[in-house]
matplotlib code that plots the C-alpha trace (Angstrom):
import matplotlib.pyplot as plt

x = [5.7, 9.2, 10.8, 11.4, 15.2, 17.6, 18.9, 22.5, 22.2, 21.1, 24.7, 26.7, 24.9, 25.3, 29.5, 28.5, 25.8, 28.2, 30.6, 30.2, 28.4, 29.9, 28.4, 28.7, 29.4, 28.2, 31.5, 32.0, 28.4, 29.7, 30.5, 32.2, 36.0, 37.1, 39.0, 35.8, 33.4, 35.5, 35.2, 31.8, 31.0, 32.8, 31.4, 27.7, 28.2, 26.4, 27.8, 27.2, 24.9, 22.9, 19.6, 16.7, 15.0, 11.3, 12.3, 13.7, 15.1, 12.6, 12.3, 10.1, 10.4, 7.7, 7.2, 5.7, 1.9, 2.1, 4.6, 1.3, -1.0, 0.3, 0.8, -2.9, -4.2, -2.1, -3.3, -6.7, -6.6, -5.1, -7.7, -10.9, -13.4, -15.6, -14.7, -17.0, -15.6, -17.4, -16.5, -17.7, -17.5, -16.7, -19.5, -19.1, -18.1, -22.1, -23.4, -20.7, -22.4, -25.6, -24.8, -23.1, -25.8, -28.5, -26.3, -25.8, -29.2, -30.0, -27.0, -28.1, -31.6, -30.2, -28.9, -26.4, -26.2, -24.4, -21.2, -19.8, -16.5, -15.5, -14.3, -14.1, -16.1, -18.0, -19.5, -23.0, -22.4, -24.1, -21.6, -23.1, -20.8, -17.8, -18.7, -16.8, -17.4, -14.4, -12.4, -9.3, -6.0, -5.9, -2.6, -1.2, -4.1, -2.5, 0.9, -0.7, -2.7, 0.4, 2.0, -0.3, -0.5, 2.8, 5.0, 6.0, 7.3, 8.4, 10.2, 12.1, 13.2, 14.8, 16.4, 20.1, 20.0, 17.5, 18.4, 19.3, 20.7, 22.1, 19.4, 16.2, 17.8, 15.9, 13.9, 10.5, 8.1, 5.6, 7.9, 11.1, 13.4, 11.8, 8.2, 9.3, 10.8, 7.5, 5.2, 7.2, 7.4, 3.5, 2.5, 4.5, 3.3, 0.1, 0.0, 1.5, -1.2, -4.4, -6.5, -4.8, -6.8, -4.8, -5.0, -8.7, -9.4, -6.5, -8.2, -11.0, -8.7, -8.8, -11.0, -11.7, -12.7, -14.4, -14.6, -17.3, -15.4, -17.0, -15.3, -17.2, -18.7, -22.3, -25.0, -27.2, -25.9, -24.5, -27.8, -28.9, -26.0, -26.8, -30.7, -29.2, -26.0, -27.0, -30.9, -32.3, -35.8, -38.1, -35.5, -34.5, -32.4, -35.5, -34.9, -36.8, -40.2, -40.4, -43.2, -40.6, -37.6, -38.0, -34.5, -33.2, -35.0, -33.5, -31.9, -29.0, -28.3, -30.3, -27.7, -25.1, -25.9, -26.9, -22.9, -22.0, -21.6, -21.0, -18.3, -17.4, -16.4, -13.6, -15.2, -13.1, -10.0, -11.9, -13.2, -17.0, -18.7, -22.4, -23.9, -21.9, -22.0, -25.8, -25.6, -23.8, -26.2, -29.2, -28.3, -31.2, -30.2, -26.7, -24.1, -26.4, -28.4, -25.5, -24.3, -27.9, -28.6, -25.3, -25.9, -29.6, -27.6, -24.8, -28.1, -29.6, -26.3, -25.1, -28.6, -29.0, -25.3, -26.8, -29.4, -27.3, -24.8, -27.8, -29.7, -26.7, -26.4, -30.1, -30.1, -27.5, -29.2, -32.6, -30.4, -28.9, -32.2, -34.3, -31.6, -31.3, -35.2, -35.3, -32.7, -34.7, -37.7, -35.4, -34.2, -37.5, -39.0, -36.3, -36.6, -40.7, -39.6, -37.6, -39.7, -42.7, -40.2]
y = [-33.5, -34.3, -32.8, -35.4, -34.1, -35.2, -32.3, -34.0, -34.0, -29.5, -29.6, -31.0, -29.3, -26.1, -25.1, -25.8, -23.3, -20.6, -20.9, -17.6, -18.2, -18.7, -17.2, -19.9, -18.0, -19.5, -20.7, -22.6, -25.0, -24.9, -28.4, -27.5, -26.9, -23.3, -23.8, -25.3, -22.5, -19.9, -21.9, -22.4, -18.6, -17.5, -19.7, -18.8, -15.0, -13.6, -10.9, -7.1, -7.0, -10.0, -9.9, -12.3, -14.2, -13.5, -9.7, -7.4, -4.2, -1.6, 2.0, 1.1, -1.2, -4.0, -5.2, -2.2, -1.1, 1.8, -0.3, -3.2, -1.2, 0.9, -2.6, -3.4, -0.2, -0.1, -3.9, -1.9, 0.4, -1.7, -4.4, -2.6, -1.4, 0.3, 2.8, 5.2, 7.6, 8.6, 10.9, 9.6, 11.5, 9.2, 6.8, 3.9, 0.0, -0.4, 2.1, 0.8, -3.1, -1.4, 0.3, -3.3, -4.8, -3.2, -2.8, -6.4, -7.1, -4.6, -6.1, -9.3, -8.9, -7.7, -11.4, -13.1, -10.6, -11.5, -8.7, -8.6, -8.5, -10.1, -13.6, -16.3, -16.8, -13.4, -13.2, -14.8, -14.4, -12.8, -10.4, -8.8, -11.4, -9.5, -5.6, -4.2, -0.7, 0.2, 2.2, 4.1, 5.2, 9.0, 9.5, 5.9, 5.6, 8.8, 7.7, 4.6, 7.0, 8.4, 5.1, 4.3, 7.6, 8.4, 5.0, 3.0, 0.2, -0.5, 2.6, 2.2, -1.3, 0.0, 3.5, 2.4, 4.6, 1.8, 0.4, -3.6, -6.6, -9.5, -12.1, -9.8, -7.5, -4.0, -3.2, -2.1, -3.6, -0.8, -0.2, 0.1, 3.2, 4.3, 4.0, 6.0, 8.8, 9.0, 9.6, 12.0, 13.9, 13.1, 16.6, 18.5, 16.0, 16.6, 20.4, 19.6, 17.2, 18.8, 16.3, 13.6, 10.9, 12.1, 15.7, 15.7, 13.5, 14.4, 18.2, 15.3, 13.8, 16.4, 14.3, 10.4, 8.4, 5.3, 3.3, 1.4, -1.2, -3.2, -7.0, -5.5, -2.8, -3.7, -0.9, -3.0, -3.3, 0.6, 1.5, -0.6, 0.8, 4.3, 3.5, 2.5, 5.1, 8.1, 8.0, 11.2, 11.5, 11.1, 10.0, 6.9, 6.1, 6.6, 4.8, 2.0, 1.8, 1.3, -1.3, -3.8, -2.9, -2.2, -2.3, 0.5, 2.9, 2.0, 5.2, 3.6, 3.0, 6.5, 8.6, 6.1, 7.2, 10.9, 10.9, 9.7, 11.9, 10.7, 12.6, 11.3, 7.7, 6.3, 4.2, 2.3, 5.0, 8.0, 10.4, 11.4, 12.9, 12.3, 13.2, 11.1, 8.1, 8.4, 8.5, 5.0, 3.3, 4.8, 2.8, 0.8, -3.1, -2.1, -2.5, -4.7, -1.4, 0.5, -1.2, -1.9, 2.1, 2.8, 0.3, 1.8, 5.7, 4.1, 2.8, 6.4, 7.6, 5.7, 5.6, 9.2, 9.3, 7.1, 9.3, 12.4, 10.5, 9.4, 12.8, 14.6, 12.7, 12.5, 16.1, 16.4, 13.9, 16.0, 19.3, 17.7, 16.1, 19.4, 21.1, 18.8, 18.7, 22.2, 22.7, 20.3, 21.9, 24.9, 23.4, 21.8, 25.5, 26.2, 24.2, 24.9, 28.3, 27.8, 25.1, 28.3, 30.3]
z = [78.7, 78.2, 75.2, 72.2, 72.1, 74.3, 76.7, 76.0, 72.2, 72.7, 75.0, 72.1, 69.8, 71.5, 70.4, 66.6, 66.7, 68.5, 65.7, 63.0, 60.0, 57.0, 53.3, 51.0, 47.0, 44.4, 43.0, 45.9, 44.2, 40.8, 39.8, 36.4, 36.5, 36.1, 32.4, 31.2, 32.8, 31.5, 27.5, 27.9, 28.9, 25.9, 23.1, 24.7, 24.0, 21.2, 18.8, 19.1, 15.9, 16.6, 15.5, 16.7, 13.8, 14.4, 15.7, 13.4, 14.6, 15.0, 15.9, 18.6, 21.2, 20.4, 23.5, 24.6, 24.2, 22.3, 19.3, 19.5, 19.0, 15.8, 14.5, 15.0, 13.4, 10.8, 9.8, 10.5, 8.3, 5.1, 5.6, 6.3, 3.5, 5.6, 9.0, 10.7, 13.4, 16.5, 18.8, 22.7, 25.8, 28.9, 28.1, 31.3, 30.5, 31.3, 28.5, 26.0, 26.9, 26.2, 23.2, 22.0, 22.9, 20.4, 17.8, 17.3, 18.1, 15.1, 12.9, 12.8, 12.1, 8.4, 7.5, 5.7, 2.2, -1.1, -1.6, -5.3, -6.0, -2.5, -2.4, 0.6, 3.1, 3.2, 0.0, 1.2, 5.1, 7.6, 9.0, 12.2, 13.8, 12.3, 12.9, 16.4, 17.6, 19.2, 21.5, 19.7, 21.4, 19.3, 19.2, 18.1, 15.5, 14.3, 13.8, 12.3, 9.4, 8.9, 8.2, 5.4, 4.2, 3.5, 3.9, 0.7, 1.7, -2.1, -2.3, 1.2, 0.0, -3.1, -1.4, -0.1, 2.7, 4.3, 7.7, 6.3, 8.4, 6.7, 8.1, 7.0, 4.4, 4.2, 7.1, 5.7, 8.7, 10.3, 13.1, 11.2, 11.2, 7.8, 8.5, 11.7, 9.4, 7.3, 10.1, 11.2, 8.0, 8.0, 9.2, 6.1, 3.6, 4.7, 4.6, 0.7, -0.3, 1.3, 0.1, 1.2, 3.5, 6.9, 5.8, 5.6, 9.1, 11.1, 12.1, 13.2, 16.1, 18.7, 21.7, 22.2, 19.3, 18.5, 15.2, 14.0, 11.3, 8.7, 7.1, 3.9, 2.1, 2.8, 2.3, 4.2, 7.2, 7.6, 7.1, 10.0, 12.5, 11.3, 12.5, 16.0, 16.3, 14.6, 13.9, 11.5, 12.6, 10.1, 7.5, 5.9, 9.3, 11.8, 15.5, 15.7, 17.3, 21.2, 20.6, 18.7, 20.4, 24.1, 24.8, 22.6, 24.9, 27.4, 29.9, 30.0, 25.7, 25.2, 27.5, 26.1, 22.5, 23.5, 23.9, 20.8, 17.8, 13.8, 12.7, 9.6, 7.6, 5.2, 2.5, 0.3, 1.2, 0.6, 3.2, 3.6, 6.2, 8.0, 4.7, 2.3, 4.8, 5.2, 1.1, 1.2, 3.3, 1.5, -1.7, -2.8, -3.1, -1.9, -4.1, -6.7, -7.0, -7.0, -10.7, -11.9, -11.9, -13.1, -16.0, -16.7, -16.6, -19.4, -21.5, -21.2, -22.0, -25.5, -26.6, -26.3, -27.8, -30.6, -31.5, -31.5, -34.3, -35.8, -36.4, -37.7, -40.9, -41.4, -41.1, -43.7, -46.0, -45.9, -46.6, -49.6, -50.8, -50.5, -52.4, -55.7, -55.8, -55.6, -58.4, -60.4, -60.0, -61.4, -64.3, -65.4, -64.9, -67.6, -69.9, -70.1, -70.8, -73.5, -75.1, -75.0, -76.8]

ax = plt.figure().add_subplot(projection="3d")
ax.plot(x, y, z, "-o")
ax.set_aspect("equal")
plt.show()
Protein backbone atom coordinates (compact mmCIF):
# COMPACT_ATOMS: atom_id res chain seq x y z
CA UNK A 1 0.00 0.00 0.00
CA UNK A 2 1.35 3.30 -0.93
CA UNK A 3 1.94 5.61 1.87
CA UNK A 4 -0.75 8.60 2.27
CA UNK A 5 2.39 11.14 2.32
CA UNK A 6 3.90 12.24 -0.53
CA UNK A 7 7.66 10.98 -0.69
CA UNK A 8 8.35 14.76 -2.07
CA UNK A 9 6.57 16.53 0.77
CA UNK A 10 9.20 13.96 3.51
CA UNK A 11 12.30 15.51 0.99
CA UNK A 12 11.19 19.15 1.75
CA UNK A 13 10.36 18.35 4.97
CA UNK A 14 13.49 16.73 5.62
CA UNK A 15 16.19 20.23 6.22
CA UNK A 16 13.52 21.71 8.74
CA UNK A 17 13.71 18.71 10.87
CA UNK A 18 17.67 18.70 10.79
CA UNK A 19 17.68 22.25 12.09
CA UNK A 20 18.51 22.24 16.26
CA UNK A 21 15.80 22.66 18.49
CA UNK A 22 15.03 25.49 19.98
CA UNK A 23 13.64 25.77 24.02
CA UNK A 24 10.94 28.23 23.88
CA UNK A 25 10.94 30.21 27.84
CA UNK A 26 8.09 31.13 29.05
CA UNK A 27 8.62 34.92 28.58
CA UNK A 28 8.83 34.38 25.11
CA UNK A 29 4.36 33.26 25.63
CA UNK A 30 3.69 36.09 27.89
CA UNK A 31 1.33 38.37 26.17
CA UNK A 32 1.52 41.22 28.83
CA UNK A 33 4.18 43.85 28.37
CA UNK A 34 7.11 43.78 30.65
CA UNK A 35 6.30 47.40 32.66
CA UNK A 36 2.88 46.01 33.28
CA UNK A 37 4.11 42.41 34.46
CA UNK A 38 6.52 43.82 36.56
CA UNK A 39 3.25 46.40 38.34
CA UNK A 40 1.13 43.71 38.45
CA UNK A 41 3.76 41.28 40.34
CA UNK A 42 4.23 43.92 42.84
CA UNK A 43 0.68 45.03 43.74
CA UNK A 44 -0.14 41.00 44.07
CA UNK A 45 2.44 40.55 46.88
CA UNK A 46 1.15 40.14 50.27
CA UNK A 47 2.80 41.61 53.40
CA UNK A 48 5.19 39.73 55.82
CA UNK A 49 2.58 39.64 58.69
CA UNK A 50 -0.33 38.66 56.68
CA UNK A 51 -2.74 36.61 58.30
CA UNK A 52 -5.57 34.52 56.54
CA UNK A 53 -9.09 35.36 57.79
CA UNK A 54 -10.48 31.98 58.71
CA UNK A 55 -6.73 30.80 59.94
CA UNK A 56 -5.30 32.32 62.81
CA UNK A 57 -1.82 31.74 63.65
CA UNK A 58 -1.29 28.71 65.62
CA UNK A 59 1.36 26.79 67.32
CA UNK A 60 0.64 23.92 65.32
CA UNK A 61 0.39 23.57 61.87
CA UNK A 62 -3.47 22.82 61.24
CA UNK A 63 -3.25 21.19 58.26
CA UNK A 64 -1.65 18.40 59.74
CA UNK A 65 -3.29 15.28 61.58
CA UNK A 66 -1.98 15.47 64.79
CA UNK A 67 -3.22 19.72 65.08
CA UNK A 68 -7.03 18.02 63.81
CA UNK A 69 -7.28 15.83 66.00
CA UNK A 70 -6.42 17.80 69.37
CA UNK A 71 -9.10 20.10 68.00
CA UNK A 72 -11.62 17.21 67.96
CA UNK A 73 -10.83 16.01 71.44
CA UNK A 74 -10.65 18.96 72.88
CA UNK A 75 -14.37 19.83 71.47
CA UNK A 76 -14.72 16.10 72.98
CA UNK A 77 -13.99 16.59 76.12
CA UNK A 78 -15.96 20.18 76.79
CA UNK A 79 -19.15 18.78 75.23
CA UNK A 80 -19.43 15.38 76.57
CA UNK A 81 -21.33 14.47 79.96
CA UNK A 82 -20.47 11.08 80.01
CA UNK A 83 -16.78 9.18 78.91
CA UNK A 84 -15.73 5.63 79.78
CA UNK A 85 -12.04 4.50 79.01
CA UNK A 86 -11.17 1.11 77.82
CA UNK A 87 -8.07 -0.19 77.38
CA UNK A 88 -7.96 -2.70 73.99
CA UNK A 89 -5.20 -4.83 72.84
CA UNK A 90 -4.95 -5.11 69.00
CA UNK A 91 -8.59 -6.12 68.65
CA UNK A 92 -9.03 -6.51 64.31
CA UNK A 93 -11.42 -4.04 62.20
CA UNK A 94 -13.74 -7.43 62.21
CA UNK A 95 -13.99 -7.71 66.18
CA UNK A 96 -14.38 -3.89 66.55
CA UNK A 97 -17.60 -4.42 63.78
CA UNK A 98 -18.65 -7.12 66.12
CA UNK A 99 -18.31 -5.44 69.18
CA UNK A 100 -20.36 -2.31 67.43
CA UNK A 101 -22.54 -4.44 66.35
CA UNK A 102 -24.04 -5.72 69.83
CA UNK A 103 -23.59 -2.79 71.50
CA UNK A 104 -26.05 -0.93 69.42
CA UNK A 105 -28.22 -3.75 69.20
CA UNK A 106 -28.21 -3.60 73.14
CA UNK A 107 -28.46 0.44 73.14
CA UNK A 108 -31.32 0.64 71.34
CA UNK A 109 -33.40 -1.85 72.89
CA UNK A 110 -33.37 0.82 76.12
CA UNK A 111 -35.53 3.59 74.07
CA UNK A 112 -35.98 7.06 73.72
CA UNK A 113 -35.63 8.16 77.85
CA UNK A 114 -36.56 11.65 79.27
CA UNK A 115 -33.04 13.50 80.77
CA UNK A 116 -33.77 16.53 83.23
CA UNK A 117 -32.04 19.47 82.98
CA UNK A 118 -31.13 18.91 79.21
CA UNK A 119 -32.72 20.92 76.57
CA UNK A 120 -33.16 20.38 72.64
CA UNK A 121 -33.62 17.68 70.91
CA UNK A 122 -32.31 14.99 73.47
CA UNK A 123 -34.46 15.43 76.32
CA UNK A 124 -37.11 12.68 75.14
CA UNK A 125 -34.86 10.92 72.43
CA UNK A 126 -33.60 7.72 72.00
CA UNK A 127 -29.90 8.09 72.02
CA UNK A 128 -28.27 4.73 71.03
CA UNK A 129 -28.11 6.49 67.62
CA UNK A 130 -25.68 9.04 69.30
CA UNK A 131 -23.22 6.72 71.52
CA UNK A 132 -19.66 5.92 69.53
CA UNK A 133 -17.07 3.58 71.05
CA UNK A 134 -14.04 4.88 69.73
CA UNK A 135 -10.46 4.50 68.93
CA UNK A 136 -8.19 7.21 70.72
CA UNK A 137 -4.74 8.48 69.46
CA UNK A 138 -2.95 8.49 73.50
CA UNK A 139 -0.67 10.97 73.10
CA UNK A 140 -2.86 13.87 71.28
CA UNK A 141 -5.84 13.01 73.64
CA UNK A 142 -3.26 13.87 76.20
CA UNK A 143 -2.25 17.15 75.08
CA UNK A 144 -5.98 17.68 74.58
CA UNK A 145 -6.72 16.97 78.68
CA UNK A 146 -4.15 19.07 79.25
CA UNK A 147 -5.75 21.86 77.26
CA UNK A 148 -8.87 21.80 79.32
CA UNK A 149 -7.25 21.15 82.39
CA UNK A 150 -5.04 23.90 82.68
CA UNK A 151 -5.93 26.53 79.70
CA UNK A 152 -8.14 29.60 80.52
CA UNK A 153 -8.87 31.08 77.65
CA UNK A 154 -10.31 34.12 79.75
CA UNK A 155 -7.24 34.60 81.53
CA UNK A 156 -4.88 34.40 78.31
CA UNK A 157 -7.24 37.03 76.63
CA UNK A 158 -6.68 39.49 79.43
CA UNK A 159 -2.62 38.67 80.04
CA UNK A 160 -0.63 41.27 77.58
CA UNK A 161 2.04 38.91 76.96
CA UNK A 162 -0.66 37.10 74.58
CA UNK A 163 0.32 36.43 70.96
CA UNK A 164 -2.47 39.24 69.15
CA UNK A 165 -2.82 40.17 65.42
CA UNK A 166 -4.81 43.11 64.41
CA UNK A 167 -7.48 41.16 62.30
CA UNK A 168 -8.29 38.44 65.40
CA UNK A 169 -6.84 40.37 68.40
CA UNK A 170 -5.67 37.88 71.21
CA UNK A 171 -5.02 34.39 70.06
CA UNK A 172 -6.86 32.20 72.58
CA UNK A 173 -7.99 29.20 69.99
CA UNK A 174 -6.85 25.50 71.10
CA UNK A 175 -3.94 25.56 68.93
CA UNK A 176 -2.65 28.94 69.78
CA UNK A 177 0.88 29.80 71.29
CA UNK A 178 -0.84 29.94 74.82
CA UNK A 179 -2.80 26.90 74.95
CA UNK A 180 0.59 25.38 73.63
CA UNK A 181 2.43 26.88 76.78
CA UNK A 182 -0.29 25.35 79.19
CA UNK A 183 0.04 21.84 78.08
CA UNK A 184 3.30 21.97 78.37
CA UNK A 185 3.34 23.21 81.85
CA UNK A 186 0.56 20.49 82.23
CA UNK A 187 2.86 17.88 83.88
CA UNK A 188 4.00 20.49 86.91
CA UNK A 189 0.56 21.66 87.35
CA UNK A 190 -0.44 18.42 87.64
CA UNK A 191 2.05 17.12 90.16
CA UNK A 192 0.67 20.62 92.24
CA UNK A 193 -2.96 19.89 91.99
CA UNK A 194 -3.05 15.96 92.58
CA UNK A 195 -6.54 15.80 92.29
CA UNK A 196 -6.88 17.47 89.40
CA UNK A 197 -8.91 15.53 86.41
CA UNK A 198 -5.49 14.91 84.29
CA UNK A 199 -3.60 14.11 87.47
CA UNK A 200 -5.85 11.30 88.39
CA UNK A 201 -6.32 9.71 84.57
CA UNK A 202 -3.09 10.53 83.06
CA UNK A 203 -1.06 7.53 85.12
CA UNK A 204 -4.15 5.65 83.11
CA UNK A 205 -2.59 6.43 79.52
CA UNK A 206 0.20 4.11 79.30
CA UNK A 207 -1.22 1.48 76.27
CA UNK A 208 -4.12 1.92 73.58
CA UNK A 209 -7.37 3.41 74.57
CA UNK A 210 -10.80 3.45 73.54
CA UNK A 211 -13.69 5.74 74.73
CA UNK A 212 -17.12 4.92 74.99
CA UNK A 213 -18.93 8.68 74.85
CA UNK A 214 -22.40 9.52 75.80
CA UNK A 215 -24.73 12.89 74.15
CA UNK A 216 -26.10 12.64 77.86
CA UNK A 217 -25.92 11.48 81.27
CA UNK A 218 -28.35 8.68 80.98
CA UNK A 219 -28.25 5.90 83.72
CA UNK A 220 -30.17 3.88 81.50
CA UNK A 221 -28.28 3.40 78.83
CA UNK A 222 -24.63 3.01 80.77
CA UNK A 223 -26.12 0.37 82.39
CA UNK A 224 -26.99 -1.33 79.19
CA UNK A 225 -23.23 -0.83 77.66
CA UNK A 226 -21.83 -2.04 80.92
CA UNK A 227 -24.17 -5.42 80.42
CA UNK A 228 -22.45 -5.83 76.87
CA UNK A 229 -18.67 -4.26 77.64
CA UNK A 230 -17.90 -5.13 81.02
CA UNK A 231 -20.53 -7.83 82.39
CA UNK A 232 -20.18 -8.71 86.46
CA UNK A 233 -21.55 -12.08 86.66
CA UNK A 234 -24.29 -12.49 88.71
CA UNK A 235 -24.60 -8.70 89.38
CA UNK A 236 -26.91 -6.01 88.30
CA UNK A 237 -24.65 -5.93 84.81
CA UNK A 238 -25.09 -9.80 83.99
CA UNK A 239 -24.43 -10.69 80.02
CA UNK A 240 -27.36 -11.38 78.47
CA UNK A 241 -28.83 -14.85 77.92
CA UNK A 242 -27.56 -16.87 74.82
CA UNK A 243 -31.28 -17.88 74.22
CA UNK A 244 -32.30 -14.02 73.46
CA UNK A 245 -29.22 -12.92 72.12
CA UNK A 246 -27.40 -15.43 69.92
CA UNK A 247 -25.05 -12.99 68.53
CA UNK A 248 -23.28 -11.75 71.64
CA UNK A 249 -21.71 -15.16 71.99
CA UNK A 250 -20.43 -15.02 69.19
CA UNK A 251 -16.22 -16.20 69.03
CA UNK A 252 -15.56 -13.42 67.26
CA UNK A 253 -17.42 -10.47 69.92
CA UNK A 254 -16.38 -12.86 72.94
CA UNK A 255 -12.48 -12.75 72.08
CA UNK A 256 -13.23 -9.12 70.91
CA UNK A 257 -14.50 -8.26 74.44
CA UNK A 258 -12.17 -10.77 76.31
CA UNK A 259 -9.62 -7.84 75.11
CA UNK A 260 -11.23 -5.06 76.42
CA UNK A 261 -10.79 -3.89 79.91
CA UNK A 262 -12.90 -0.94 81.95
CA UNK A 263 -10.52 1.13 83.32
CA UNK A 264 -12.25 3.95 84.60
CA UNK A 265 -14.98 6.97 83.56
CA UNK A 266 -15.34 10.89 83.72
CA UNK A 267 -18.93 11.79 84.70
CA UNK A 268 -19.94 15.23 84.60
CA UNK A 269 -15.85 16.26 85.04
CA UNK A 270 -15.23 14.06 87.81
CA UNK A 271 -13.13 10.90 87.71
CA UNK A 272 -14.51 7.42 88.92
CA UNK A 273 -13.33 4.18 88.45
CA UNK A 274 -15.15 0.57 87.51
CA UNK A 275 -16.85 0.78 90.87
CA UNK A 276 -18.14 4.32 90.85
CA UNK A 277 -19.17 3.89 87.09
CA UNK A 278 -21.08 0.67 87.82
CA UNK A 279 -22.63 2.93 90.86
CA UNK A 280 -23.90 5.45 88.14
CA UNK A 281 -25.60 3.00 85.98
CA UNK A 282 -27.11 1.16 88.93
CA UNK A 283 -29.34 4.17 89.83
CA UNK A 284 -32.82 3.15 89.97
CA UNK A 285 -35.07 5.46 87.42
CA UNK A 286 -31.83 7.20 86.50
CA UNK A 287 -31.54 10.53 87.20
CA UNK A 288 -35.50 10.86 88.21
CA UNK A 289 -34.57 8.34 91.03
CA UNK A 290 -31.60 9.98 91.58
CA UNK A 291 -33.63 13.40 92.86
CA UNK A 292 -36.69 11.50 94.18
CA UNK A 293 -34.36 9.67 96.88
CA UNK A 294 -32.48 12.61 97.42
CA UNK A 295 -35.75 14.56 98.12
CA UNK A 296 -37.18 11.51 100.41
CA UNK A 297 -33.27 11.75 102.40
CA UNK A 298 -33.92 15.92 102.81
CA UNK A 299 -37.70 14.91 104.21
CA UNK A 300 -35.94 12.37 106.64
CA UNK A 301 -33.51 14.95 107.30
CA UNK A 302 -35.67 18.39 108.31
CA UNK A 303 -38.22 16.26 109.85
CA UNK A 304 -35.87 14.57 112.09
CA UNK A 305 -34.33 18.28 112.39
CA UNK A 306 -37.84 19.35 113.40
CA UNK A 307 -38.25 16.99 116.00
CA UNK A 308 -34.94 17.66 117.53
CA UNK A 309 -35.91 21.66 117.82
CA UNK A 310 -39.05 20.54 118.84
CA UNK A 311 -38.11 18.27 121.90
CA UNK A 312 -35.64 20.69 123.35
CA UNK A 313 -38.19 23.26 124.38
CA UNK A 314 -40.69 20.68 125.46
CA UNK A 315 -38.12 19.34 127.61
CA UNK A 316 -37.48 22.69 129.09
CA UNK A 317 -41.15 23.35 129.53
CA UNK A 318 -41.73 20.01 131.57
CA UNK A 319 -38.46 20.98 133.72
CA UNK A 320 -39.97 24.24 134.51
CA UNK A 321 -43.49 22.79 135.13
CA UNK A 322 -42.30 19.90 137.53
CA UNK A 323 -40.39 22.49 139.45
CA UNK A 324 -43.19 25.27 140.30
CA UNK A 325 -45.61 22.33 141.12
CA UNK A 326 -43.20 20.97 143.31
CA UNK A 327 -42.48 24.34 145.06
CA UNK A 328 -46.21 24.57 145.40
CA UNK A 329 -46.62 21.53 146.85
CA UNK A 330 -43.87 23.05 149.31
CA UNK A 331 -45.43 26.07 150.12
CA UNK A 332 -48.92 24.62 150.72
CA UNK A 333 -47.00 21.94 153.03
CA UNK A 334 -46.13 25.27 154.85
CA UNK A 335 -48.71 26.88 155.27
CA UNK A 336 -50.66 23.61 156.80
CA UNK A 337 -47.95 23.67 159.28
CA UNK A 338 -48.32 26.78 160.49
CA UNK A 339 -52.10 26.94 160.42
CA UNK A 340 -51.58 23.47 163.05
CA UNK A 341 -49.51 25.69 165.08
Amino acid sequence: MAPRIPRGALTLARPLLDLPSRRLLPRALSTTAPSLAVVASSRSALPADYVPATQPPSARRPEKREAQLIRSYTSLLRSTPLMLFFQHNNLTAVEWIAVRRELNAALSRVGPVSIPGVEGKLDGEDLSGQIKLEVLRVKMFDVALKITEFFDAEAARADPNTQRTKRHGPLVHDLSLAAYEASSKGDQAAAKAEGSTYAQLSPLFSGPLAALVFPALSPAHLAAALTVLAPSPGGAFAAPSRKKFPGYYDPVVQGALSKLLLIGGRVEGKVFDGDGVRWVGGIEGGLDGLRASLVGMLQGVGMGLTGALESAPKNVWFALEGRRMQLEDESKGETKEEAKE
